[in-house]
LOVEX-814112 format. One record per atom (N, C-alpha, C): residue number from 1; residue in three letters; x, y, z. Coordinates in Angstrom, 1 decimal. Layout:
N
  pos  code      c1      c2      c3
  NUM   ALA       X       Y       Z
...
% end
This chain:
191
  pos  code      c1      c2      c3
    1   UNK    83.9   -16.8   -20.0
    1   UNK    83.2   -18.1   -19.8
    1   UNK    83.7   -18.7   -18.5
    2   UNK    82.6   -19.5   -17.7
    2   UNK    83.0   -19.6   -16.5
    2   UNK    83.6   -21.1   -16.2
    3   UNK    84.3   -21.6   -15.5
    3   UNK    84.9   -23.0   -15.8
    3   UNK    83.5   -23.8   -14.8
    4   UNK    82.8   -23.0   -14.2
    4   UNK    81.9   -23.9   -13.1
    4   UNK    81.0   -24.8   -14.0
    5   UNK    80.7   -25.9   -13.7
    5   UNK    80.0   -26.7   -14.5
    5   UNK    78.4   -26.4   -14.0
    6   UNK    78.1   -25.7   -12.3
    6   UNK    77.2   -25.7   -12.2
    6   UNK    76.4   -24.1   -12.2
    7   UNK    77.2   -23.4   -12.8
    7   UNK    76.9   -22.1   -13.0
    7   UNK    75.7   -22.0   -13.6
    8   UNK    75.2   -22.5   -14.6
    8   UNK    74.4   -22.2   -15.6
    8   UNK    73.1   -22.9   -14.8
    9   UNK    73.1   -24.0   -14.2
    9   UNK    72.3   -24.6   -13.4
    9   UNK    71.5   -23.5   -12.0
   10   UNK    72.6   -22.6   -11.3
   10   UNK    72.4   -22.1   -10.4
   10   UNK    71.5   -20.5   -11.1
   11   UNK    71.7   -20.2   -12.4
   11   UNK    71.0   -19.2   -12.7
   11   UNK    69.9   -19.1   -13.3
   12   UNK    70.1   -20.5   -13.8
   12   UNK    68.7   -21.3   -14.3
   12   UNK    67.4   -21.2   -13.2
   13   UNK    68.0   -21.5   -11.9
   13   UNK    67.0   -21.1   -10.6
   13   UNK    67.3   -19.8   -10.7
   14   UNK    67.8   -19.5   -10.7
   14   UNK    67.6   -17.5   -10.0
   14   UNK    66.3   -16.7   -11.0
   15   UNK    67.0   -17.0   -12.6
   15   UNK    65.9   -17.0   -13.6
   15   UNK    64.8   -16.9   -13.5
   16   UNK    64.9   -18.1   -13.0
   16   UNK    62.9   -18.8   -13.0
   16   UNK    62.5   -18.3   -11.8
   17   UNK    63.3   -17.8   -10.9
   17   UNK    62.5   -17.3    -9.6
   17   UNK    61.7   -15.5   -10.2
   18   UNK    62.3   -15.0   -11.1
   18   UNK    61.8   -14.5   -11.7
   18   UNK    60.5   -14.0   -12.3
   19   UNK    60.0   -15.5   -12.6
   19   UNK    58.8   -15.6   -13.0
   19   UNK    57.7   -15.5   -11.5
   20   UNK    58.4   -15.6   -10.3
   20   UNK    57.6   -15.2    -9.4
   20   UNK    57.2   -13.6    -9.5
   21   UNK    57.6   -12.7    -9.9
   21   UNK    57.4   -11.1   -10.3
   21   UNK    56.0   -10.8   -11.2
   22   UNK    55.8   -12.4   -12.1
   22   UNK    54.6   -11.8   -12.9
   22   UNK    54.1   -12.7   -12.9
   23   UNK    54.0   -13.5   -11.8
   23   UNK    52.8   -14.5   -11.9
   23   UNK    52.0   -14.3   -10.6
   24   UNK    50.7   -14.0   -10.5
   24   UNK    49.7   -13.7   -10.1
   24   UNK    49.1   -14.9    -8.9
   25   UNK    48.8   -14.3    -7.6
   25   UNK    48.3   -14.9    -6.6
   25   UNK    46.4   -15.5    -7.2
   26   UNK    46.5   -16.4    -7.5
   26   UNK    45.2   -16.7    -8.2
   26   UNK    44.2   -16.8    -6.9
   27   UNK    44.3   -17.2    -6.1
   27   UNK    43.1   -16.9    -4.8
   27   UNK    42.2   -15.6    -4.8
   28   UNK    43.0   -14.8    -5.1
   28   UNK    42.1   -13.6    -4.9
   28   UNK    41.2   -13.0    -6.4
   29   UNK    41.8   -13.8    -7.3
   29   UNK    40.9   -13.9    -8.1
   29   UNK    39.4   -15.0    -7.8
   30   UNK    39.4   -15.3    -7.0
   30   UNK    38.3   -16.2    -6.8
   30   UNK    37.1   -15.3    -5.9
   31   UNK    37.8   -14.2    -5.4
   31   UNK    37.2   -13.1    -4.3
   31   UNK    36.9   -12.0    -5.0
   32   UNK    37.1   -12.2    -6.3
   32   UNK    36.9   -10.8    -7.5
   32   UNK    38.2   -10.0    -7.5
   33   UNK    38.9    -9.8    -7.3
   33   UNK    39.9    -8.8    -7.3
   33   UNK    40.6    -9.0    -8.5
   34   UNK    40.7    -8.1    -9.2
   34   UNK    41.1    -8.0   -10.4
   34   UNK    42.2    -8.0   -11.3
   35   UNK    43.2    -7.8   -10.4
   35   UNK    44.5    -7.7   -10.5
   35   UNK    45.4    -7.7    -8.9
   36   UNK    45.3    -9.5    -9.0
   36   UNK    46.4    -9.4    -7.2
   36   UNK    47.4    -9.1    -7.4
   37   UNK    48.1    -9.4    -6.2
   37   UNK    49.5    -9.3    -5.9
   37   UNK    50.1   -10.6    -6.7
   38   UNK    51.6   -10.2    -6.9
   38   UNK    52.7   -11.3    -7.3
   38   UNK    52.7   -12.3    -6.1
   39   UNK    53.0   -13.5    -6.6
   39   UNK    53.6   -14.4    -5.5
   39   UNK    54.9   -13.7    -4.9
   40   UNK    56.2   -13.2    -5.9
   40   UNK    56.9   -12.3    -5.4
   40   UNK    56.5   -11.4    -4.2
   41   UNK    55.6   -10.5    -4.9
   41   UNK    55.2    -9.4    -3.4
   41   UNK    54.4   -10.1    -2.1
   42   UNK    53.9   -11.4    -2.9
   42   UNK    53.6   -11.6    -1.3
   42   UNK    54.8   -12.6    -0.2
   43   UNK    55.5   -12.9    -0.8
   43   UNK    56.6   -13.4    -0.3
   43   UNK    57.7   -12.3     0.3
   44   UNK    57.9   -11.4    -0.3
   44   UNK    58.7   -10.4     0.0
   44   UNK    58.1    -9.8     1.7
   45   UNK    56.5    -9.3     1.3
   45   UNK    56.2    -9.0     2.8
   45   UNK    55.9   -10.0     3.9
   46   UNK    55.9   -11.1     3.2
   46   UNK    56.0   -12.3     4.1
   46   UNK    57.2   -12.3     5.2
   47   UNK    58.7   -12.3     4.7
   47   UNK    59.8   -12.8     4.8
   47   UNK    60.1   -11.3     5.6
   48   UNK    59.6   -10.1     5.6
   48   UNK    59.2    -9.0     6.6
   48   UNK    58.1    -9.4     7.7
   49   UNK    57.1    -9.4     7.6
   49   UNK    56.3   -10.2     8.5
   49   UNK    56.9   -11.4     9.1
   50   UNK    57.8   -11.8     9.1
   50   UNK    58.0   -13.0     9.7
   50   UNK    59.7   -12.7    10.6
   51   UNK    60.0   -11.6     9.8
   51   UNK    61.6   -10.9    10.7
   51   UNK    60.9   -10.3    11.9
   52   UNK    59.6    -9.9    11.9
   52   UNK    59.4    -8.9    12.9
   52   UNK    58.5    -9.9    13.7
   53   UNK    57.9   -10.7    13.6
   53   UNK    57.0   -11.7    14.3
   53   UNK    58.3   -12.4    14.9
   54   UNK    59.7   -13.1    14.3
   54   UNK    60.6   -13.8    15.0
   54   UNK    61.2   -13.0    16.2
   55   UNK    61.0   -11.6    15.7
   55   UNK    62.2   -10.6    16.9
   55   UNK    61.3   -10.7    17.9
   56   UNK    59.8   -10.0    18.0
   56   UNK    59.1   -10.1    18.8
   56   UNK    58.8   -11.5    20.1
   57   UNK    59.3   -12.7    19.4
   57   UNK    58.6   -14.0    19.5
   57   UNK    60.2   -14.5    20.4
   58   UNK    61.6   -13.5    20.1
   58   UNK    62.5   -14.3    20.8
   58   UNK    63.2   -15.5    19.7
   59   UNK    62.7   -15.3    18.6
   59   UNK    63.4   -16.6    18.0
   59   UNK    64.4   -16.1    16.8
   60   UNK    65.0   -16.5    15.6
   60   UNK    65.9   -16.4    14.9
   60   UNK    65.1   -15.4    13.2
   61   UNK    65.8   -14.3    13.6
   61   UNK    64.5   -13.4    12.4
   61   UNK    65.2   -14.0    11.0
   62   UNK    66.3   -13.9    10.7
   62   UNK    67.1   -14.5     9.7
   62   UNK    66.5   -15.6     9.2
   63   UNK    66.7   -16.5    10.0
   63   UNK    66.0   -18.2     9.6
   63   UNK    64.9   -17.6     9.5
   64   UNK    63.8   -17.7    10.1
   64   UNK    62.1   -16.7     9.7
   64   UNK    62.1   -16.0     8.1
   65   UNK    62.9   -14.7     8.1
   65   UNK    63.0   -14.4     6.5
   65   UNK    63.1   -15.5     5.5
   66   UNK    64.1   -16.5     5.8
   66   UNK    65.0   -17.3     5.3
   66   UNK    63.8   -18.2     4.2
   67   UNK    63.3   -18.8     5.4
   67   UNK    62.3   -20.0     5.4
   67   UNK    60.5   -19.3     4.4
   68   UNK    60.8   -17.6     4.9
   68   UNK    59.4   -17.0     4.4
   68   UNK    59.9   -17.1     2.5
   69   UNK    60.9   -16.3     2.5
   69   UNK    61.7   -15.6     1.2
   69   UNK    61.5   -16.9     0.0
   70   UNK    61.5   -18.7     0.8
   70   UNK    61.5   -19.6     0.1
   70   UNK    60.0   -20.1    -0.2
   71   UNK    59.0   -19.7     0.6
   71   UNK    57.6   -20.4     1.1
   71   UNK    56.9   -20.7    -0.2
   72   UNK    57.0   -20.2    -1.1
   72   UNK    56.0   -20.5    -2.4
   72   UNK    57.4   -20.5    -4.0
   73   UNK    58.2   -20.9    -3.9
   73   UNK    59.1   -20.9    -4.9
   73   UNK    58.8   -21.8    -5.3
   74   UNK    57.8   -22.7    -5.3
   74   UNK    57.3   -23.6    -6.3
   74   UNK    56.2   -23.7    -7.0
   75   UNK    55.9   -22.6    -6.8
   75   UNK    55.1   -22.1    -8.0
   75   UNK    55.1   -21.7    -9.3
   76   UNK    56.4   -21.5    -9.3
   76   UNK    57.1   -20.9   -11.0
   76   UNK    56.3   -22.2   -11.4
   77   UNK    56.3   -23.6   -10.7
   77   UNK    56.4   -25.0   -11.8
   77   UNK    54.8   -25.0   -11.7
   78   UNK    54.2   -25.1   -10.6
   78   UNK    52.9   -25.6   -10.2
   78   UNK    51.7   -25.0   -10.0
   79   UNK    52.0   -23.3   -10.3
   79   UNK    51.3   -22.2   -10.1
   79   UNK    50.5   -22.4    -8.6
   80   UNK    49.8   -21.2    -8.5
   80   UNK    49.0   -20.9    -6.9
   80   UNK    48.0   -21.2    -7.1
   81   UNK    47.7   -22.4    -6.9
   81   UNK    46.6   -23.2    -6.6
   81   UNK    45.7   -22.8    -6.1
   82   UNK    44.2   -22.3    -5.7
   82   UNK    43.4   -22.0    -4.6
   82   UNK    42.9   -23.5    -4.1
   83   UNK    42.8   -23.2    -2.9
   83   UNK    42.3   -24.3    -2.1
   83   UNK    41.6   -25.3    -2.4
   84   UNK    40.5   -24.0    -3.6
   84   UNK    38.9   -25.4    -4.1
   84   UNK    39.9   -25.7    -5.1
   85   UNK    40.6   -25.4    -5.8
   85   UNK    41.5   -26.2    -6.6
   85   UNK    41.6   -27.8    -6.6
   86   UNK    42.4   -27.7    -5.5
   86   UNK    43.0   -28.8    -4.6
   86   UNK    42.3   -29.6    -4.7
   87   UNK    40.7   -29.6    -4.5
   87   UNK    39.8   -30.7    -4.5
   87   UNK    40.1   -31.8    -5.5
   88   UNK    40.4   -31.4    -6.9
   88   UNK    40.5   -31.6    -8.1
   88   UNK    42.0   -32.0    -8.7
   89   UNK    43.3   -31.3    -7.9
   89   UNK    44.3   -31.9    -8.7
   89   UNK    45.3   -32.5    -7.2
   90   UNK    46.3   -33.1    -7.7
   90   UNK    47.0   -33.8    -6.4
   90   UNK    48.1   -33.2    -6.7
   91   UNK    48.4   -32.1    -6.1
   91   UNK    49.5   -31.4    -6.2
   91   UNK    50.8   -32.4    -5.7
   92   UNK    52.3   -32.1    -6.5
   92   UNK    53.5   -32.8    -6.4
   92   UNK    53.7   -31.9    -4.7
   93   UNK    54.5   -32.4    -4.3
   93   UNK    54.8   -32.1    -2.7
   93   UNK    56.0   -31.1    -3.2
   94   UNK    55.8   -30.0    -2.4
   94   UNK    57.0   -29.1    -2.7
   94   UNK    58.4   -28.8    -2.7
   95   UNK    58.3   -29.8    -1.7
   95   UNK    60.3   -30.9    -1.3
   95   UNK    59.9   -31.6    -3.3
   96   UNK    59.6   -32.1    -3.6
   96   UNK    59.7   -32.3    -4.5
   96   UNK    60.2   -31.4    -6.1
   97   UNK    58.9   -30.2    -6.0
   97   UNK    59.4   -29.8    -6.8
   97   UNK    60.7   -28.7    -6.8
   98   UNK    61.5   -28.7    -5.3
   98   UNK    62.0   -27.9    -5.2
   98   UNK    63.5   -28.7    -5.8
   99   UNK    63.6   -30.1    -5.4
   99   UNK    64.5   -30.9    -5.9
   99   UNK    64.3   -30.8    -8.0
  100   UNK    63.6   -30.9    -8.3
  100   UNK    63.7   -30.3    -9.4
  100   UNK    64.5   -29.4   -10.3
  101   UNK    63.7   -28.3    -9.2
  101   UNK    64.3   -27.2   -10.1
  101   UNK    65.5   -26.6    -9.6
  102   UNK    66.0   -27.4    -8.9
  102   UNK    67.8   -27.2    -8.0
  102   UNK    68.8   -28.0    -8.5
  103   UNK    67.9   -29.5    -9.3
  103   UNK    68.7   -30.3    -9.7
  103   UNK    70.5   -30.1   -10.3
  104   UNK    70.0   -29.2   -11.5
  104   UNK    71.3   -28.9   -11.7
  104   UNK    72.2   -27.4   -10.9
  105   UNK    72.2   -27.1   -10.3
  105   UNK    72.4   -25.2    -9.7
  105   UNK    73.7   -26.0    -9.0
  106   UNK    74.7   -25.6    -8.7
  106   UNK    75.7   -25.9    -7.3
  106   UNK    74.8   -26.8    -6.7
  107   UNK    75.8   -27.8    -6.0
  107   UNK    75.6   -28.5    -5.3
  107   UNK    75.4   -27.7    -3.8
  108   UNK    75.9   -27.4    -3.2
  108   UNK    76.0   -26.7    -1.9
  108   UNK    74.5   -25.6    -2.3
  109   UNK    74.2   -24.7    -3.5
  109   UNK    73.1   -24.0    -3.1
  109   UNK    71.2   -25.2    -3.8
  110   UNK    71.8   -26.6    -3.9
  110   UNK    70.7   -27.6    -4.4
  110   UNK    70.5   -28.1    -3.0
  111   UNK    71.9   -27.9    -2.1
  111   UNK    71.1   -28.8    -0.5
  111   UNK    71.0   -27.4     0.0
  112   UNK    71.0   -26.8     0.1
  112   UNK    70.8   -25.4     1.2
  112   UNK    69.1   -25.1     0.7
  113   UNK    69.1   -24.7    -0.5
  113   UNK    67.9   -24.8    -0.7
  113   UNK    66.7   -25.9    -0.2
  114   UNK    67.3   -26.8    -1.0
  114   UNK    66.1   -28.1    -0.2
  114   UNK    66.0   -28.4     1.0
  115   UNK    67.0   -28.0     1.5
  115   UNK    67.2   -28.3     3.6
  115   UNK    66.0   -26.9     3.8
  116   UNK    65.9   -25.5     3.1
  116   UNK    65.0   -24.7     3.7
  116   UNK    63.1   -25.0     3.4
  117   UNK    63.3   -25.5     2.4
  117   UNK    61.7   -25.7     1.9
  117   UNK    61.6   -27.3     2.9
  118   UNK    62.4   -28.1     3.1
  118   UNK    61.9   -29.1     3.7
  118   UNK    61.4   -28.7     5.2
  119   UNK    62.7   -27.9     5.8
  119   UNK    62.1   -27.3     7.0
  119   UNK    61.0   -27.0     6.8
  120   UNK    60.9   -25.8     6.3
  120   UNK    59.1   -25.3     6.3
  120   UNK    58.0   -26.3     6.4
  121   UNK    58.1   -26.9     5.4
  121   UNK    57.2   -28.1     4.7
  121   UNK    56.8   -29.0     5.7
  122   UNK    58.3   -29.4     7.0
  122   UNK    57.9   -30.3     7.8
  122   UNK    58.2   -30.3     9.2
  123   UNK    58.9   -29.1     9.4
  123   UNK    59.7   -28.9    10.7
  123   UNK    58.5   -28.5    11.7
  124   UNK    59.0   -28.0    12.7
  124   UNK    57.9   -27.5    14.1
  124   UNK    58.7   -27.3    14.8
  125   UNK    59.8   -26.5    14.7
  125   UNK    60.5   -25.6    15.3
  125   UNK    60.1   -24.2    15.3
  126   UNK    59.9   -23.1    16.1
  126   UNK    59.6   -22.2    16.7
  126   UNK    59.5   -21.2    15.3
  127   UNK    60.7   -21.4    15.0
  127   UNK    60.5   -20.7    13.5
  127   UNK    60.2   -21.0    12.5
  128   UNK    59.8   -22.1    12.2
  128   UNK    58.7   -22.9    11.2
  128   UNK    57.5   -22.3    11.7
  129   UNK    57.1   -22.5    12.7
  129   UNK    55.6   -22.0    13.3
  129   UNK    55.4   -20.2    12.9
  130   UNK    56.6   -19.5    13.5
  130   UNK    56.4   -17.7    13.0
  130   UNK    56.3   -18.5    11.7
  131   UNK    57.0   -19.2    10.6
  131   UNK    57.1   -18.4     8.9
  131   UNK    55.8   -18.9     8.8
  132   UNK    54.8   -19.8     9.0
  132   UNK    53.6   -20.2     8.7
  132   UNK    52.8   -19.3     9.3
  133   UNK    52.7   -18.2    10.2
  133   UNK    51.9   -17.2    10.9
  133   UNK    52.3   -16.4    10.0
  134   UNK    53.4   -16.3     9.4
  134   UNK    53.7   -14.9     8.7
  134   UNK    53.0   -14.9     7.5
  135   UNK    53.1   -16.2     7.0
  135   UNK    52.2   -16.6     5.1
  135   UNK    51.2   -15.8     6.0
  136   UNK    50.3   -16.8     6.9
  136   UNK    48.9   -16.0     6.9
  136   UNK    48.8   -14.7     7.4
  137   UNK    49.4   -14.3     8.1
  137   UNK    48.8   -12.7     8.5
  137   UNK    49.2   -12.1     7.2
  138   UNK    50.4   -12.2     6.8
  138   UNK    50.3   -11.4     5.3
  138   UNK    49.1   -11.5     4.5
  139   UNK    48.6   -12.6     4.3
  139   UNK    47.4   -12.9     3.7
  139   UNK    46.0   -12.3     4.2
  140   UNK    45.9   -12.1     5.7
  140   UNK    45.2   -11.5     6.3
  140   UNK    45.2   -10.0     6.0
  141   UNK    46.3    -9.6     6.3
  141   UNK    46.5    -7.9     6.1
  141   UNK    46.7    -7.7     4.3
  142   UNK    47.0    -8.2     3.3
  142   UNK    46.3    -8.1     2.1
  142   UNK    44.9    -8.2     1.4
  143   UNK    44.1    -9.1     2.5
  143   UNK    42.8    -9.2     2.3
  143   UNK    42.1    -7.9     3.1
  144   UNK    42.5    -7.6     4.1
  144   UNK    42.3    -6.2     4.7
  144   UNK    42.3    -5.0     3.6
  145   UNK    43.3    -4.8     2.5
  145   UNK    43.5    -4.2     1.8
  145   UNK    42.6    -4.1     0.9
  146   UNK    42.2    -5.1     0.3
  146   UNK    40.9    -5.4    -0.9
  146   UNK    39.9    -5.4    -0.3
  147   UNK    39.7    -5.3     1.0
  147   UNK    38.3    -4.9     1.6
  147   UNK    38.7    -3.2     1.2
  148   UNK    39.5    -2.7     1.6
  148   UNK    39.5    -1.0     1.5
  148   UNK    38.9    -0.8     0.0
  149   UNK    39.3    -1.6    -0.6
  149   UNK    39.2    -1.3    -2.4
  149   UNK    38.1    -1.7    -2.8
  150   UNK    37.6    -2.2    -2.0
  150   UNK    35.7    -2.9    -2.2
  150   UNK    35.6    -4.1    -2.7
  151   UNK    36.2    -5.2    -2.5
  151   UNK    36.3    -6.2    -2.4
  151   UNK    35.8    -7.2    -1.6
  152   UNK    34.3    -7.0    -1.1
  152   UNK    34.0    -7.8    -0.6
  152   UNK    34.1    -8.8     0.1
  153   UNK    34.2    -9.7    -1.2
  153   UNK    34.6   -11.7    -0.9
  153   UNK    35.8   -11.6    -0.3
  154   UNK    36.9   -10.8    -0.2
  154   UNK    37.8   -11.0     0.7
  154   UNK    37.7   -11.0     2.0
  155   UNK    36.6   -10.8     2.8
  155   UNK    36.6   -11.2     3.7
  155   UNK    36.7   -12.5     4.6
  156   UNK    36.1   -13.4     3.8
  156   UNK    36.3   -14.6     4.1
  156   UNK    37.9   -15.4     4.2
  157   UNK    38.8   -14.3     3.3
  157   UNK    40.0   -14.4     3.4
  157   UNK    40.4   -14.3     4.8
  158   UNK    40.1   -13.0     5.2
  158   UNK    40.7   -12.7     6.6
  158   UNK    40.2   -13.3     7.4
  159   UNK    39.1   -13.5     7.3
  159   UNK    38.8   -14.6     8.7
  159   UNK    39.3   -15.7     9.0
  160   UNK    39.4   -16.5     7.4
  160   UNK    40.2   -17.8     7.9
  160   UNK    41.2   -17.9     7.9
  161   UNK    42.5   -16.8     8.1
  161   UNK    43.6   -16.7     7.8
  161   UNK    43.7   -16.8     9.5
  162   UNK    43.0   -15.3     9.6
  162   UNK    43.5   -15.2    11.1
  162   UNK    42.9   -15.9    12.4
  163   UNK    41.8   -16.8    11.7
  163   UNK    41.8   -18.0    12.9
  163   UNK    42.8   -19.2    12.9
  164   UNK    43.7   -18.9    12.2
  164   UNK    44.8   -20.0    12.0
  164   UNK    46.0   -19.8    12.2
  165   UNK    46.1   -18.3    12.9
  165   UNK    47.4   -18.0    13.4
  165   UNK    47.4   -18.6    14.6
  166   UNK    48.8   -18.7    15.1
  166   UNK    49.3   -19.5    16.6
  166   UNK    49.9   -18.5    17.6
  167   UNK    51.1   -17.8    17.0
  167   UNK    51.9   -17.2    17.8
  167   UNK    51.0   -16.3    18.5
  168   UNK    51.2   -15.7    19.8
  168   UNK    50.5   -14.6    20.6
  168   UNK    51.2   -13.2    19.9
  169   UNK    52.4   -12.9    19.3
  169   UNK    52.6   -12.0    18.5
  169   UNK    52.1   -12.1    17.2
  170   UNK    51.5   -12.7    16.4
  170   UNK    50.9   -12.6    15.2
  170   UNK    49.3   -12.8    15.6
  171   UNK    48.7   -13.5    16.9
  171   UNK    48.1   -12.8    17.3
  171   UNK    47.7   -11.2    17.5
  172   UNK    48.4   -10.7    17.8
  172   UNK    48.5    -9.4    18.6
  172   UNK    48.3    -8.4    17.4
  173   UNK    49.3    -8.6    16.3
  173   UNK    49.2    -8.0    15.4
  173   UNK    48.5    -8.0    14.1
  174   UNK    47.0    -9.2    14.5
  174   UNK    46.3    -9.0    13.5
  174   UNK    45.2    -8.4    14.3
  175   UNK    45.1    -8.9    15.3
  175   UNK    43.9    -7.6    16.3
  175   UNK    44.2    -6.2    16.2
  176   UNK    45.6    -5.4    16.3
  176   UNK    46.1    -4.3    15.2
  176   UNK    45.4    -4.1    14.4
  177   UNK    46.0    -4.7    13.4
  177   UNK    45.7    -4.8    11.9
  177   UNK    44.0    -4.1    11.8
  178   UNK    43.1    -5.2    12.2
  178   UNK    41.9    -4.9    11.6
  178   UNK    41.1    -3.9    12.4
  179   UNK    42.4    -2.7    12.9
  179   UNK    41.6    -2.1    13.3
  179   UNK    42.2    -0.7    12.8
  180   UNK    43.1    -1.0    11.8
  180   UNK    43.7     0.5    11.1
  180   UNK    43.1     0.2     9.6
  181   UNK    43.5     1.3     9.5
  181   UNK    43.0     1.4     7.3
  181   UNK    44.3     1.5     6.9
  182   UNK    44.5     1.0     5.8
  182   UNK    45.8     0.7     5.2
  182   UNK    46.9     1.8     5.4
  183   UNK    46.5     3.1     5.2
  183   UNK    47.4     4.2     5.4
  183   UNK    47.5     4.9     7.1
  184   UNK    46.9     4.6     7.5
  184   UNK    47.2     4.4     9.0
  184   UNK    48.3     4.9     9.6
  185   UNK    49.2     3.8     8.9
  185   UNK    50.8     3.8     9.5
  185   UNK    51.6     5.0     9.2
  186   UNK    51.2     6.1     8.8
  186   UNK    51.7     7.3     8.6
  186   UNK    51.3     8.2     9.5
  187   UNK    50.0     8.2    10.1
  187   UNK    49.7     9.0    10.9
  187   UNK    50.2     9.0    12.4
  188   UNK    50.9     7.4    12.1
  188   UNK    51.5     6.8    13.7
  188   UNK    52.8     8.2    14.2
  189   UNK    53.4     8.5    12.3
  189   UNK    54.8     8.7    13.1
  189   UNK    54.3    10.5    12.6
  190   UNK    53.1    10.8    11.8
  190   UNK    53.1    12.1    11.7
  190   UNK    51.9    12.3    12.7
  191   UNK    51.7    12.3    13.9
  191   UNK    50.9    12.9    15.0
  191   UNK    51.7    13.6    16.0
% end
């Protein structure tokens, strides 16, 4: 048994991050797809998307991952909203719910945590801007994917994702993108 009083608090978050694994990106249910991606998996290639958009860009890939790896951890509490949602409920601010669910965890990992979701949330540093290019092109190049699978309504996904990128590298790499088919990237290194 541990003498830390905030042990049980700090796993209590790791836990529940957890539930990012099997809870479901609900957007793409609105585009028919039948079974999306985890918030997990889309965070994971986010927090990749956003190491490689930071190296490219000159900026800090670590922080980039850092800031991607946290971008939707508030969802365990608030689930993934789609947009027309929004119309309809007034979502808690996610500095909020992130103070929440850190409340009890170590002190030192309740401010490290909330210091990275608040950056996101409100910063406009160079690498605030990549981890917000990285949500959307990930989102763009997943909706690319459910176009391959016959998913139609996803299109509307990619368009408005990728007119909302900034950087000239996530630029660059969604004009790429929509011009390979998902498996592509194997023929790059076997030709």
């Amino acid at each position: 048994m541990t003498d830390d009083p905030h042990a049980k608090g700090s796993v209590s978050y790791l836990m529940e991050m957890g539930a990012l694994k099997r809870a479901k990106r609900s957007g793409w249910w609105i585009a028919g797809v039948k079974d999306p991606e985890t918030i997990a998996e889309h965070s994971f290639r986010t927090a990749v998307i956003g190491s490689v958009l930071a190296m490219m860009e000159g900026a800090d890939p670590a922080k980039v991952a850092l800031l991607c790896t946290f971008h939707d951890t508030q969802e365990t509490r608030v689930g993934d909203i789609p947009w027309i949602g929004r119309r309809y409920l007034k979502p808690a601010k996610n500095e909020a719910v992130t103070a929440d669910q850190v409340a009890e965890a170590h002190p030192a990992v309740a401010a490290g945590i909330q210091a990275v979701v608040d950056e996101y949330e409100n910063g406009d540093s160079p690498e605030v801007v990549i981890a917000h290019d990285a949500d959307k092109l990930e989102c763009m190049i997943q909706g690319l994917e459910y176009l391959e699978q016959g998913y139609s309504n996803a299109q509307e996904w990619v368009d408005s994702t990728r007119a909302k990128l900034k950087t000239p590298s996530a630029i660059a790499l969604a004009d790429a993108a929509q011009g390979m088919s998902s498996i592509e990237w194997q023929r790059v290194f076997l030709a």
